[in-house]
N, C-alpha and C positions, 0 to 999 in steps of 0.2 A: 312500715307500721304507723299506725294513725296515733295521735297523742289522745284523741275523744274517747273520753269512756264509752266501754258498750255495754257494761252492768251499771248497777247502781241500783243499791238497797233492797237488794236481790234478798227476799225470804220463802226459806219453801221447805213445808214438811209435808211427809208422805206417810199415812199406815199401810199396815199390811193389808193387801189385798185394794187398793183403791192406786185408779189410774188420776194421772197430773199429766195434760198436752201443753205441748209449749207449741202455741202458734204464730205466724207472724211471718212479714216475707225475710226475703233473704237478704243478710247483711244485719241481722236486728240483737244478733247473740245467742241465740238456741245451742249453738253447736258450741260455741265458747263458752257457754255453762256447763253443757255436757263435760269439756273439754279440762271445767274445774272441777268438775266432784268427781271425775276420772281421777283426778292428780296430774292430769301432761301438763296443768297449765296452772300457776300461784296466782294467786286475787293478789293487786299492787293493797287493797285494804281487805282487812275484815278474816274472818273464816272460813274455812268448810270443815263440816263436817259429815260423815257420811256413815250410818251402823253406829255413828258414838265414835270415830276415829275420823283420825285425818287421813285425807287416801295418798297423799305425799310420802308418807311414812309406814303405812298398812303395808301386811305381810301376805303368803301367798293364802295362809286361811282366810282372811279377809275377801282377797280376791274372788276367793267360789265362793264366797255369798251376791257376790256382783255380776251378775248374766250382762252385757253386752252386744248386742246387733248393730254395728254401725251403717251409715251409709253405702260402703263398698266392701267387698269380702276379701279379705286376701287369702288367696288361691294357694293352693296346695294341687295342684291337677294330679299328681300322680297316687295321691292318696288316695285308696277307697272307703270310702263312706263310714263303712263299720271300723274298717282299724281307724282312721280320727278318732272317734267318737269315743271308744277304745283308751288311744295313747292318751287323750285329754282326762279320759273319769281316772285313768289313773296317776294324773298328776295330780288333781283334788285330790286325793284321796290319796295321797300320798301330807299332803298336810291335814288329814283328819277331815278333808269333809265329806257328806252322807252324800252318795250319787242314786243317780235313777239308772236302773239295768238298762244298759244300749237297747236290745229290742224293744221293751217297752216305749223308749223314747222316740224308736223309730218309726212305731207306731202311730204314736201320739201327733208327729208332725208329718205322718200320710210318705214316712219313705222306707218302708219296710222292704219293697221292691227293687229299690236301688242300693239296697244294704253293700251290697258286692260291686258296685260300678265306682271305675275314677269321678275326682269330681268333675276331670276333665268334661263329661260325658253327660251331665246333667244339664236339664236347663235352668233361665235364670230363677224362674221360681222354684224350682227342687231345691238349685245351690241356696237361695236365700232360706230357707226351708234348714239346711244344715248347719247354715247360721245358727238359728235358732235355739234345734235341737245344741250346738258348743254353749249356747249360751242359757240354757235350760239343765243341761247335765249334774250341775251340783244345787240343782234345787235353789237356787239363789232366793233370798229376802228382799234384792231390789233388781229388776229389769232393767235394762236402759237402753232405751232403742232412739237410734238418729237417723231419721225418714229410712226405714226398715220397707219402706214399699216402694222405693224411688226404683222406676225401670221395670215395674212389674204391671203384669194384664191383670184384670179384675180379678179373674176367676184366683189369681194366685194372690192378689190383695185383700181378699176374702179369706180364701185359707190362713192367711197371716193373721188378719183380725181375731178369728177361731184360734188360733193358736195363745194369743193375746189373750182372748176372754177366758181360756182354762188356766191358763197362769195364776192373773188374777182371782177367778177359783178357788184357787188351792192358796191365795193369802200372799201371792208375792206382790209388793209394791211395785206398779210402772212406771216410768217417766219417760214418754215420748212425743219427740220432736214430730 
């Protein structure tokens, strides 16, 4: 671990429905900011706060307000599309919060088709596609995507964007790397 700061006087607010890119090459802290309004990681100064809370200490309600698409997806191969999708809205909504009906969302991110396929069986733009829809399911307030298109072909980096654009839409804050 390096002793050099890689933040510093980091300020950033977000409304509803408006996108914030954090650009910059690699090594610069993109991911290490994500990494603090996640909560995986304590700022040696200062705060975060995230919804009005600290996510260090936030609960599972908290959570489905917070959509997520990281850089790699971790696999579930043996699960099919719809039961995820499924076991997920009903863990929200096992803390009270409002979800979107699985087919609609299956819709919405163009995999109404593969509702019944492992993810094994998908490719990489579907899977990152089911991404989405995990992290779309409780209607989040804030998105947070970390290079959500790393390893994908256009045609499926466009779909992403569209998916991105109706988000914002409908009023959820983005923040992508």
């Amino acid at each position: 671990w390096s002793t050099t700061p890689v933040l510093h006087g980091v300020d950033l607010a977000l409304c509803a429905g408006e996108l914030c890119c954090l650009l910059g090459p690699n090594g610069t802290g993109k991911t290490t900011l994500v990494e603090n309004i996640l909560g995986t990681v304590s700022p040696q100064a200062g705060t975060i706060r995230v919804l009005g809370e600290n996510p260090r200490s936030a609960t599972g309600a908290f959570w489905s307000k917070v959509g997520l698409v990281q850089q790699s997806s971790s696999d579930h191969p043996k699960w099919r599309v719809n039961d995820l999708l499924e076991w997920t809205r009903l863990l929200h909504e096992s803390v009270g919060a409002p979800t979107r009906p699985t087919d609609e969302l299956l819709h919405a991110v163009g995999l109404t088709d593969t509702a019944h396929s492992p993810l094994s069986r998908l490719s990489g733009g579907q899977r990152r596609r089911v991404d989405f829809a995990l992290a779309l399911l409780a209607r989040p307030s804030l998105l947070v995507l970390d290079e959500p298109t790393t390893g994908l072909d256009p045609v499926s980096k466009a779909q992403v964007h569209d998916i991105v654009g109706a988000a914002l839409d409908e009023g959820t804050a983005v923040l992508y790397t």
